[in-house]
Structures are given as C-alpha cells and as structure tokens.
N, C-alpha and C positions, 0 to 999 in steps of 0.2 A: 504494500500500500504506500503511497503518497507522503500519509501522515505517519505511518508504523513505522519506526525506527529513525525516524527525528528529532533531535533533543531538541530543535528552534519548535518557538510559536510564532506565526506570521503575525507580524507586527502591519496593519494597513492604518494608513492617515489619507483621506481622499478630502483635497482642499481647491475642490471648483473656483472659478472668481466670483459666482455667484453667489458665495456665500460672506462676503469681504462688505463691512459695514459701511451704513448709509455714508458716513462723513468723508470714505475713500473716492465714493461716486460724485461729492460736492465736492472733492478737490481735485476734480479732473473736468470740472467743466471750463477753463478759459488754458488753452493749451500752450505751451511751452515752445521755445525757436531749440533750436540744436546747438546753437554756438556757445561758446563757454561766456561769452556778455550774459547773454539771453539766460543762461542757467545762474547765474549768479544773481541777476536781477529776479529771476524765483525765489533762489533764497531770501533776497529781501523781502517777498511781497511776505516770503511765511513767515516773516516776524524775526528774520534773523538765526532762525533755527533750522530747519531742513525744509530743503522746497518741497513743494508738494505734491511734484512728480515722484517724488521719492519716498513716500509716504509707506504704499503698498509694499515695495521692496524693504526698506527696512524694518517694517515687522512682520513680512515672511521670514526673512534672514534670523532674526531675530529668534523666533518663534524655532525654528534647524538648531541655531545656538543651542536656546533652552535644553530641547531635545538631548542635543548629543551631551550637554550638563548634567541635566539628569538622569540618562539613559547609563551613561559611561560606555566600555567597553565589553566587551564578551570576556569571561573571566574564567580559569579552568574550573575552579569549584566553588560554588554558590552555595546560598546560605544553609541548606539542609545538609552538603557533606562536610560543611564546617562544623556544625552540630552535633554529626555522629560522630569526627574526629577529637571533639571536645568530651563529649559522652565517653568516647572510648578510653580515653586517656586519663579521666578521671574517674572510672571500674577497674582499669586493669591495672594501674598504675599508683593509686592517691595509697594506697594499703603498705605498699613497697617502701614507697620512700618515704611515708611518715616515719616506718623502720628504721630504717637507714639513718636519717634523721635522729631516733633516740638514742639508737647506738655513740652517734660521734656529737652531739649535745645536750642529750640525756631532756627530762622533762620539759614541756614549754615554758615562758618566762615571756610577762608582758614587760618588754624589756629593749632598750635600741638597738642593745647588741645581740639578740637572739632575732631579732628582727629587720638585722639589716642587710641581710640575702635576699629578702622579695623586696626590698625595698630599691633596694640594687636592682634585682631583675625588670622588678614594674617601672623604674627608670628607664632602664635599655628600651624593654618595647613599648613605653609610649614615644620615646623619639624616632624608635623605627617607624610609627605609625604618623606619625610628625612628618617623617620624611618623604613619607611614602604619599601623604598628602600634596604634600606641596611640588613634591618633583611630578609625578604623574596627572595629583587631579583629578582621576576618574576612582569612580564608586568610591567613593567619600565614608561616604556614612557606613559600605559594608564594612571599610577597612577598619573603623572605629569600633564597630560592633562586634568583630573578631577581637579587636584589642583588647576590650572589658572580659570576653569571657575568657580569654586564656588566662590574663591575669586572675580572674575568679578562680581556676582551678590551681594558680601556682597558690595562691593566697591560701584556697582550703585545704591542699596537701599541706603546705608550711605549721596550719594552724590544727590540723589533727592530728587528735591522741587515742589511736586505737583502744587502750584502756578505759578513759572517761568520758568519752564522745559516744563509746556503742551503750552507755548502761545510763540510760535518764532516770532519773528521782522522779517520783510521781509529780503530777505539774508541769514540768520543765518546759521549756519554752525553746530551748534550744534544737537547730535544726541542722546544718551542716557545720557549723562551728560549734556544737556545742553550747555550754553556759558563759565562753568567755566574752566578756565584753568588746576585748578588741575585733574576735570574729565576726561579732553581733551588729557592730561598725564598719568595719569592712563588707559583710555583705551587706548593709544599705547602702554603703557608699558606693559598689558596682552596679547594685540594681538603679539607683536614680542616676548613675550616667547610663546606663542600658537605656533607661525609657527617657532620659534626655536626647540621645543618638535618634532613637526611633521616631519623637516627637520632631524632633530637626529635620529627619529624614521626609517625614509628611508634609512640612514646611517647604522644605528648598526643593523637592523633587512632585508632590502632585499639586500643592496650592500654589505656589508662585507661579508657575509658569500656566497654570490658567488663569492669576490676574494678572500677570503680564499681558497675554494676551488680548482682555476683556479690557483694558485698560490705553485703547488705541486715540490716543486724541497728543492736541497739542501741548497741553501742560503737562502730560505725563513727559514727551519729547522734550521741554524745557529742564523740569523740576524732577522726574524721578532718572531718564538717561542720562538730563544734560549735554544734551546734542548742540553741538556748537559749530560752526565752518571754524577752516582751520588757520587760515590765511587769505586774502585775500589774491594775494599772487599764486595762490594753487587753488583755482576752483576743483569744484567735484570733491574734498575732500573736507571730510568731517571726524571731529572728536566727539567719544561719549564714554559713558561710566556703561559696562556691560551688564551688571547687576543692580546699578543703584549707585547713589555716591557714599553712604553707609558701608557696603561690600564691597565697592569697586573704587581704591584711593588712585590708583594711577589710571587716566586718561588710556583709551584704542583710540583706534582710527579707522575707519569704512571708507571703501569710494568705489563706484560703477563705472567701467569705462567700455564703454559699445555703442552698438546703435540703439537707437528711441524711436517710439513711434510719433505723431503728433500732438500728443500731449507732451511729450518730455520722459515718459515712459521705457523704462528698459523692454527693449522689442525688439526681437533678432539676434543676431551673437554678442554675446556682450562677455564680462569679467567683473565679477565681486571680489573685491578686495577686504580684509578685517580682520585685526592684527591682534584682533585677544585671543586667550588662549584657545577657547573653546569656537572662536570662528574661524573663519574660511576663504580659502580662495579657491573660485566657483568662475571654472570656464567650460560657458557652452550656451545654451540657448535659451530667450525669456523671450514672456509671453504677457503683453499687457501688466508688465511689474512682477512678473512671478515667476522663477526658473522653473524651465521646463526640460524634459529629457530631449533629448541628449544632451548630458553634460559631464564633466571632472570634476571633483575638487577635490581638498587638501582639507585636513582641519591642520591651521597653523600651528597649534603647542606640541601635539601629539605626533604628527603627521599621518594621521590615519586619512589612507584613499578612498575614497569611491566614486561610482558609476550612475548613472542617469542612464537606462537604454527605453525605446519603446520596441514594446514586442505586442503583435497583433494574436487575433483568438478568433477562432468559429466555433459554432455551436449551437445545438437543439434543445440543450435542456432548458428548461422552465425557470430554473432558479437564476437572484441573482449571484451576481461575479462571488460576493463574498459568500455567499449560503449553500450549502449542503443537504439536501433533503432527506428522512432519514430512509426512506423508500426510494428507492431509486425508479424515476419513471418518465416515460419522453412522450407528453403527448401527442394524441394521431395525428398526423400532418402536418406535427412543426415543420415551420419552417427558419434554415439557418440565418443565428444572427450572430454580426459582424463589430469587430469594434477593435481599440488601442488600448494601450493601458503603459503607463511611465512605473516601470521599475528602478529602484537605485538600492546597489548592492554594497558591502564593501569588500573592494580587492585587496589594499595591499597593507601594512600596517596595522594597528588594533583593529578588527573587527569589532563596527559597533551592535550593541547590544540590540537596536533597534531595527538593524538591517537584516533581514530584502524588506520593504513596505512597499505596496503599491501609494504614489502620491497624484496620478491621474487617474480618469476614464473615459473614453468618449467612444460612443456606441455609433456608427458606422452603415451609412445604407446598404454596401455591397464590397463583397471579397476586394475588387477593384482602389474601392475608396481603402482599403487599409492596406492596400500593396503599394499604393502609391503615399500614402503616409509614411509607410517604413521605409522608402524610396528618398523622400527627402531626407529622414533621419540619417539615413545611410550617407548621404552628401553630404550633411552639415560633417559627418564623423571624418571623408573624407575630405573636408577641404582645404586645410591646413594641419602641420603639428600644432598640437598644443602644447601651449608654453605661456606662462604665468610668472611674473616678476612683481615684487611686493615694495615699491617705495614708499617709504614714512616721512610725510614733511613735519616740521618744526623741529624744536629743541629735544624732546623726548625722541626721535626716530632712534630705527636701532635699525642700520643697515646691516649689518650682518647676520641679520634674520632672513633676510629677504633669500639671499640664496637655499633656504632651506624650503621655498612656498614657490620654488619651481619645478618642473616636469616634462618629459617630453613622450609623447606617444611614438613608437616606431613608424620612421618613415615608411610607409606602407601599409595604412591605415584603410585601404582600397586593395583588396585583392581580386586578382581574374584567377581564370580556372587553372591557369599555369603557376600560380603561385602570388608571390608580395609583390606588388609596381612600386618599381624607387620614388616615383613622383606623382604621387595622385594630384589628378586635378577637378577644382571643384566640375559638377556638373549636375544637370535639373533633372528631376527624377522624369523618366521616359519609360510608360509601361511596354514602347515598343524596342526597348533592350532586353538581349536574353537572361532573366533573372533566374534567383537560386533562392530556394527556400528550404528553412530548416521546420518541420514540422514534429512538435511532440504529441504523444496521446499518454496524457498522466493515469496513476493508478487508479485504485479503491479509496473512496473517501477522501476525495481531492477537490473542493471548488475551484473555479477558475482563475480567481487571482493568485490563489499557491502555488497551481502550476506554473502560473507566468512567474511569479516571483524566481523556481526552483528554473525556468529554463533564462529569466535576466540572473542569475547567480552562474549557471552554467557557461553563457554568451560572457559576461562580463570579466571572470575568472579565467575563462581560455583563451579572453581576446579572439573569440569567433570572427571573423572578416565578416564588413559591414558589408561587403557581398551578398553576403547569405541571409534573407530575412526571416527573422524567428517568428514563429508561428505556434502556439498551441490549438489543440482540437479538443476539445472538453465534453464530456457524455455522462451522463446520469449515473455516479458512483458509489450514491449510497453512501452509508453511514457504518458505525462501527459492527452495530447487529446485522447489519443488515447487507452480508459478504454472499449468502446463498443465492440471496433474491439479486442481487449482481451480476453474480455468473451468469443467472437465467437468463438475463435483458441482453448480455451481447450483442446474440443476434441482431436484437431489433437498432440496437445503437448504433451498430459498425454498419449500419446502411448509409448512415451520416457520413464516416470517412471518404468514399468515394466521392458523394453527393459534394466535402469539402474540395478534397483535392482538384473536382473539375472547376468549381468556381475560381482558384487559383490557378488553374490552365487558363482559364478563358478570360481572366484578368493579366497572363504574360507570363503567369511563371510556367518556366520551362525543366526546371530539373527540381529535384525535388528530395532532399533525406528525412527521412524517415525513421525517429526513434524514440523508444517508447519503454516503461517504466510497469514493472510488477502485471498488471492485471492489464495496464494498457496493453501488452504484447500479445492476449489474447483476445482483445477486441480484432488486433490487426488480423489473427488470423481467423478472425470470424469474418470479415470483410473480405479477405482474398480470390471469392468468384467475383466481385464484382470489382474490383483492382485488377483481375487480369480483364473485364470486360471493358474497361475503362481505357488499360492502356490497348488492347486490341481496337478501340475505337478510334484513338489519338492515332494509333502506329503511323502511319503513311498520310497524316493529315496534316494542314497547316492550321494552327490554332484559331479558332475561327473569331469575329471579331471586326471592328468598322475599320475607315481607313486611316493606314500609317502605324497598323501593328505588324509586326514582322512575324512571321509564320515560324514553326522549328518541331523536333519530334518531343515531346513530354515526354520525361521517363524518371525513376524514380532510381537513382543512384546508388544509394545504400538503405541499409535496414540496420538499425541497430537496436537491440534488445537489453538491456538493464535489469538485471533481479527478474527476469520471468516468471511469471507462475504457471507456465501451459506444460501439461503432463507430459513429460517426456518420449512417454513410447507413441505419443498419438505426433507429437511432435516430430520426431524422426521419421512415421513412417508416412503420414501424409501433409502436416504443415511444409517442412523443412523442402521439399520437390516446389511447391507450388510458391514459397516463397520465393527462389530461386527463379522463378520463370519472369516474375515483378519488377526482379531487383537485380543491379549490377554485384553487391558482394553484402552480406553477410556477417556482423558481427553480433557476438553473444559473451555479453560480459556477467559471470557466473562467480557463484562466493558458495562454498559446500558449507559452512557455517551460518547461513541465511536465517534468522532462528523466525524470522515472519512467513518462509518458506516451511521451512519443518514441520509448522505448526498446522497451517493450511494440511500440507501433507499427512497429516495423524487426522486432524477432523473433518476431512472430505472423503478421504481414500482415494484419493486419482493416481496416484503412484510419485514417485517422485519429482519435481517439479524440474522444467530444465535447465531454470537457473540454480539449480545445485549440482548440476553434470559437467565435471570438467576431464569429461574421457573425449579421445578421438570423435570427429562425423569424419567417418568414411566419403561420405554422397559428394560428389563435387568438393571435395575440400579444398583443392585454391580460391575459392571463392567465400568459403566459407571458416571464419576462425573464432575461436571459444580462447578468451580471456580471461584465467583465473585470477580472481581475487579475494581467494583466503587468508590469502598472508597479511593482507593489507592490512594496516590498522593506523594508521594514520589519517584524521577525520573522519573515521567509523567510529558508530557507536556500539553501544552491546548489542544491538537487535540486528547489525548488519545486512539491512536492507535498502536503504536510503540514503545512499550517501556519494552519490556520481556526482551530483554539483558541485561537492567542497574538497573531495580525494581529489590533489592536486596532479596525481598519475593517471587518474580516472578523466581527469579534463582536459592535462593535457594530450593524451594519445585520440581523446576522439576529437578533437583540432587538428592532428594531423590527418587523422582518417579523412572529416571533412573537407579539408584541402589538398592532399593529394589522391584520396580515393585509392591508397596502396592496402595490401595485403599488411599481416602482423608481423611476417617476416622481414616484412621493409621498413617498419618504423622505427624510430630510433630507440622507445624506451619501455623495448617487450626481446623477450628472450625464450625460443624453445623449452618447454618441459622436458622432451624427450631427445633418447639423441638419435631417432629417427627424423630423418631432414623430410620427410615426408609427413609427421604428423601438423597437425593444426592447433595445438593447445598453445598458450604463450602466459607468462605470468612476466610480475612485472620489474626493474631493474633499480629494486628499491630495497635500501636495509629496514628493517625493524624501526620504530620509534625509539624504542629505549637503549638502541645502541649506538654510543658514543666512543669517545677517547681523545 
C-alpha cells in the first residue's frame, strides 16, 4: 500500500488567492510603474513602511518562515522513542548505580558535596542543550524537553536509596525520591520546566503563527515586524524584526527582484531574498504575489533545499484530491477529471519536517490543458541555471553569508532522448513537440494528492528531466478494511488506465513510462487487453488531432513495478508475456523482506507475491530485470514496502533507467547476483548503513 510502511504523514496546506483578505484586494486597486522611482514612491504612498504591492508577498513569505520555525527538521527519533529510551534506562539501570553509588559514598547526605556530580552533570547538559539551540535552531522545544527528563533520571538514580525508598511508612507521601526533601524539590522543579517547555511549545509553535497570520494589516507591519526601507539609495530592500522586536533584537533584510505584473506584483520569474535565519532565498516563479511551482530555495541558516515541481493527475474516482473513501467505488460512467497540483519536497540538507505538502490545485478541463501546463513548467525549469546571490545593504550586512545562499542546477536542466543538452534554451511549451510522460498508478489506500506528493519527492530527489512530464493516475483505493473489496474493483478501475493514456496520446504525448507501486501493479495488469488494444490502434497511426500537431507512433517505453503484490505464479505464467508485448523493457524492483507483502500473502492465500521473488525470469530476460532490494536499509523503514521515493539507490537507478532506457547490466549502480552472465537478478552497489570506518 501507499500509506503501509511510511513513517511521513502528508502534510497539505492549499492557499488559493482567493482566500487572501479583503485589505490585500484594496491594496491592489491603483497599480504600480516597474521602475525603481515608481516602486519607491509606493513605499511612500504606504506610509513609509512597505509598498503595497508587496503586501501579499510578505506575508506569504512570512507565513513559509513561521512554518519551517515551527515545523523544524525531520529528526531520527521523536518524542515516543525518547520516552522509551528514558523508561528504559531508568528500569534497567536506576537499581545498579544507586549501588554502585553506596559502595564508593556510602548513604545519601543532603549535602554540596554529595551533590555535586549531578550538579556537574545537569550543568554539562543544559549547555549542550544551550548549544544545541542556538547553533541549529530547529525543534527547540523537543531539544529542551529531552533535556528535563534525562536530567530527571540522573537526579532520581543520584537521589535513590534502594533500602529507604522501597519500604514507605504508612502515609508517606513520597514517590520517586522518597521522603527526602531535596528529591521532593527537584522533582517539582523538573516537572514545572517540563510543562513550562510544553506550555512554550503551544505558544511559539501553534498560537503565534496563526496570529501572525490573522494579524495582516499595517500597524502590525509598523509596530509588531517593524518593517522599514533600508536606504534610500537601495530601493526594493527592507528591514524587519522576524518574530517581533521583543524576540527578534537584530534587524533581516527581505527584497524581491523579478518581474511584476501591473500592479507592482511579483509575476513571473522572480527571486526572494531574506537573511534571517529561518528565511529564504526562493528562485522561480510567482503568481499575483505568491510563489508558485516551479521553484528552489534555500532556507538561509540551515541551508536546507527544496523543490517546487507541478505534477499533473487523471482520474474517475469520486472523491476529492485529499479524501479516501472507505469503500472503494467509481461511479457508472464517470467520466475523467483532469487537473495540476504544486508539490514542494525537500532535497538536499535537513529535511523538513513538513515536507512533501501539496501548496496548489487547479482542476483542469482536459488531459491537453494539463500537458501543456506541465509544458510551460518544464520551460520555466529549463530556461536558465539557477543561481541566487544574497547582498545585505547597510551597516549590519554580513557578506560572507551570501556565498553560502547560492546554487547552481546542472547545466542541462533540459534533456532529449539522447541524454543532458549542454545549453538549454528557453522555449514555449508546443503540444506539437514529441513529449514524454512519466505516469504513476499508486497503491491501496492512497488519495490523490499523496501520490503526487510520493511521485514530486521521487521527480524532485532524482532530478527526473523536465523532459519527462509526471503524471499520476489515481483509482478508487479504499481504505485500511477495506483491501478485499479492492482487489475486487480492479477490473472495473483499470478501464480508466487506457481511457487515461489515450487522452495523453491525443493531447501529444508520445512515449510514455509507466510505473507503479504495490496494488497499483495489478491494476496495470488488469488493464492489459485493453493496453494492447490501445497500442494496436495507435501502431501505424498518426496521433490524430487539429492543425500543427505533429503525428508519431505512441508507445509505452518501460514498465516499472515497485513492491508488487500480483501473485507470482499467475504473474509469470500469463501477466509477464503480455506485459512484454506493451512495453519496450521490464523492470521489477522486489525486497523478500516486504513485511506488507507477507502479510497480504498469509491473509489472502494467493501465493506468494512477486514482489518478494528475486529468482531468475527465464521469459525474454534481456528485456526483463528483477532488482533486489533486501539488503537495502537505508531510508526503509520496518515495514519495507514504501520507500522508492527517499532510497536514494532506488531513485537514483530509475533516473537512469528513465533516461537511457538501458538494461541493469548497463547501469552504473546494480551489480549481478549470480555469476551466471546470463541471469537477470541485480542488487544494489551499496554498503550497509551502519558500516563505517
């Protein structure tokens, strides 16, 4: 499934302009010139504080800030396996070293010198935790919250006395310290920073940053940001306090520099600049004041990257993007609907906590309308490197920052079917070019924006060429119970697949891969009479269509399967032929550890799935190769089912697959199981996680 053996929750924030308060709409009625006079004489008309083209922009920006503030990063262990490691350490352990303890200084003694080991130790790590604030930043409150209870446990081994702690006098009032009164102060004094941390934590992480937001006018701009122009000899650039002039004593700096639209609006390619810690520089493309995908940015303290892509969707189910029904059901004679959706993922640096979100959606009249939306997105990606330089004017700048808020995307941001072009050039998306399309079909209990999130994580991560337009196909998946009543509906759902694929032939695309995730894998082969009727239809035809579309043969390039769950022996003896007659090659990426497979397998009885088969296929085997990934454990989790988008081996080999369309023999980072130069197995050319030196 989808969702079975993912440790993320999809995080979505969907912020239409429609939703942007009245006073945004009244400062956008007397429009704005382009010249830096004209933008400057904005600022005066706003009072000295920020023009008012720039109103919307800075507290979307703003509003991203907050976020990745409160959000922080992706962390190894979260708050429950810090719990159990504290539990643990204080069962297996508090009995031992009380021991030990009596041995080399005999009875307790409220005393400074019996006392000045934790006293010592809760020094060290509150300055670890000190440090650890201030150099990093992110997750704040966990780091403090960990702090209180480890010292809680050094404090109650220190202060227990196996002898007088286990045997209470009637009454007694004592609980883990006993009767002593030092203990009896020390745990108040951990429990009131425990629920001061937590009380903080509700504070700075869910109530601020919704009256921040609710709090959009111009005296808050004056009086709580303090937003100020910076100089008058540097238009476009502003100071302000990021949190408040209470939390925020040193002065950032913000400034937009791109195109606008008539009102003075960031519109078109542009670059946000913003030098606090937790902001950004954000190059790529806005939209009436609002960044929109495609885009990059940086968070400047941290240097944590991400991705803006859009990725387009078809589909019959019923439901919307974000909902799940718990019955999976496609009613009679839907017909497909069409749409976009702005994923942003993070690639490279701390992964944020809040990342993949969907942050757009626009629902779409026809396949067409969303081939040629991803067509421009694709242009904007390829029209220049991106590259980002962060100058600070006034007295406070600190240029030696600025080298650190730059990036460059590989020349060859634009690739054709031969590989990377040293020079892309910009160009207008033309549905009459031979396009390439990456189509997913996600598992069991998947809505449609998690797939797109899991295939903008996969594109984003592998650096998939904007060549290739991503595509999900989304079909009535059901719910957690509801895995039998699943299976049953294939049939009726994978009518939809073909139904998809030709609406993207007859909008221009011409090649087409094809890959697909757990339960998806058997939709496809529930679909394949009518996938070979499909491409029998196309074979010798020009794509039909008005004038100035260029005609070509459709064909469906690769097939790539993920965690299947289609039963093996049914698979070998009549999927596996007819896949092959579809599809130029064949690959099947299989883990015999699958534990969402096994499971399936024990409460179906279909036999074993063939995503846990990683023996030889005989049948055409140049064509066809089996991928193990047992070994793997690097971005798996325990359930190892779901994890092709973040297994950095797993993304990148199907990016090469994608662009060279080579055998496993031929890629770079797969290596034979056997040393039969004939077999088709290949695992992958990776050590262990835990092996260093």
């Amino acid at each position: 499934s989808s969702h079975v053996g993912s440790s993320r929750s999809p995080h979505r924030f969907h912020a239409p302009p429609s939703v942007l308060c009245q006073w945004t709409q009244r400062a956008m009625d007397e429009p704005l010139g382009h010249s830096p006079q004209n933008t400057w004489q904005g600022q005066e008309q706003a009072g000295g504080c920020l023009e008012s083209s720039l109103w919307v922009t800075f507290f979307e920006m703003e509003r991203r800030r907050l976020q990745r503030q409160a959000c922080g990063r992706q962390v190894a262990h979260g708050i429950w396996s810090t719990t159990c490691e504290v539990s643990i350490f204080l069962g297996l352990f508090a009995y031992g070293l009380a021991t030990i303890r009596m041995r080399f200084l005999g009875h307790k003694e409220d005393s400074l010198r019996y006392l000045a080991l934790p006293i010592c130790a809760t020094i060290g790590v509150v300055l670890w935790a000190l440090y650890q604030s201030l150099t990093t930043r992110e997750n704040v409150p966990q780091v403090w919250g960990k702090t209180w209870g480890w010292l809680l446990v050094v404090w109650a081994v220190w202060l227990y006395e196996p002898g007088a702690d286990c045997h209470f006098a009637p009454g007694a009032s004592g609980f883990i310290f006993g009767e002593s009164q030092v203990g009896k102060a020390v745990f108040t004094l951990f429990l009131c920073l425990e629920c001061t941390t937590f009380l903080l934590w509700l504070l700075v992480v869910k109530l601020y940053p919704v009256v921040a937001q609710r709090c959009r006018s111009r005296i808050a701009l004056r009086l709580f940001w303090r937003v100020q122009p910076c100089v008058p000899s540097r238009p476009g650039w502003y100071s302000y306090r990021p949190n408040g002039a209470c939390c925020s004593p040193k002065r950032c700096h913000f400034h937009y520099d791109g195109e606008r639209d008539a009102y003075g609006r960031p519109h078109g390619h542009g670059v946000w600049r913003d030098d606090s810690h937790h902001g950004e520089v954000l190059d790529g493309e806005w939209q009436s004041g609002l960044p929109v995908a495609p885009f990059v940015s940086r968070v400047f303290g941290s240097g944590a990257i991400t991705m803006g892509l859009r990725i387009g969707y078809g589909t019959a189910r019923p439901e919307g993007i974000s909902a799940c029904h718990l019955m999976p059901v496609r009613p009679p004679g839907a017909q497909l609907r069409f749409g976009v959706v702005g994923v942003e993922c993070s690639v490279a640096g701390g992964f944020l906590a809040f990342l993949p979100q969907v942050s757009a959606h626009e629902e779409l009249a026809s396949a067409e309308a969303a081939v040629l939306d991803l067509l421009g997105a694709a242009s904007s990606l390829r029209r220049r490197q991106h590259s980002a330089y962060l100058p600070l004017p006034g007295p406070e700048a600190r240029p030696e920052a600025a080298g650190g808020c730059s990036w460059e995307l590989p020349p060859g941001a634009a690739a054709g079917p031969s590989g990377w072009s040293p020079s892309p050039s910009p160009a207008s998306p033309r549905v009459e070019d031979s396009v390439t399309a990456l189509v997913f079909v996600h598992g069991f209990n998947c809505p449609v924006d998690w797939a797109c999130m899991r295939v903008g994580q996969l594109s984003s991560l592998g650096k998939l060429s904007p060549h290739c337009l991503p595509f999900v196909f989304s079909w009535p998946s059901g719910r957690l119970l509801s895995y039998h009543q699943a299976l049953q509906s294939l049939p009726t759902a994978a009518a939809d697949l073909p139904r998809f694929l030709a609406a993207l032939r007859d909008a221009g695309v011409q090649e087409v891969h094809l890959a697909a995730h757990s339960m998806g894998c058997e939709l496809i082969a529930a679909a394949l009479p009518q996938l070979e009727a499909l491409l029998d239809c196309t074979k010798n035809l020009l794509v039909p269509g008005g004038a100035g579309r260029a005609g070509g043969q459709f064909r469906i390039s690769t097939v790539t399967f993920f965690n299947a769950t289609c039963p093996g022996a049914a698979f070998l003896a009549e999927t596996l032929p007819r896949l092959l007659r579809v599809c130029g090659r064949l690959t099947l990426y299989c883990n015999r550890d699958d534990v969402a497979l096994v499971g399936s397998d024990l409460l179906f009885g279909r036999g074993k799935a063939i995503g846990r088969c990683t023996d030889g296929i005989a049948h055409e085997s140049p064509r066809v190769d089996v991928v193990d990934c047992t070994s793997m454990d690097s971005n798996v989790d325990g359930v190892r089912h779901s994890y092709f988008d973040l297994n950095a081996h797993v993304v990148a080999d199907f990016q090469e697959l994608l662009r060279t369309q080579c055998g496993a023999s031929r890629r770079s980072r797969l290596v034979r199981t056997s040393m039969d130069d004939q077999s088709n197995v290949f695992a992958f050319l990776a050590p262990p996680v835990f092996v260093n030196w």
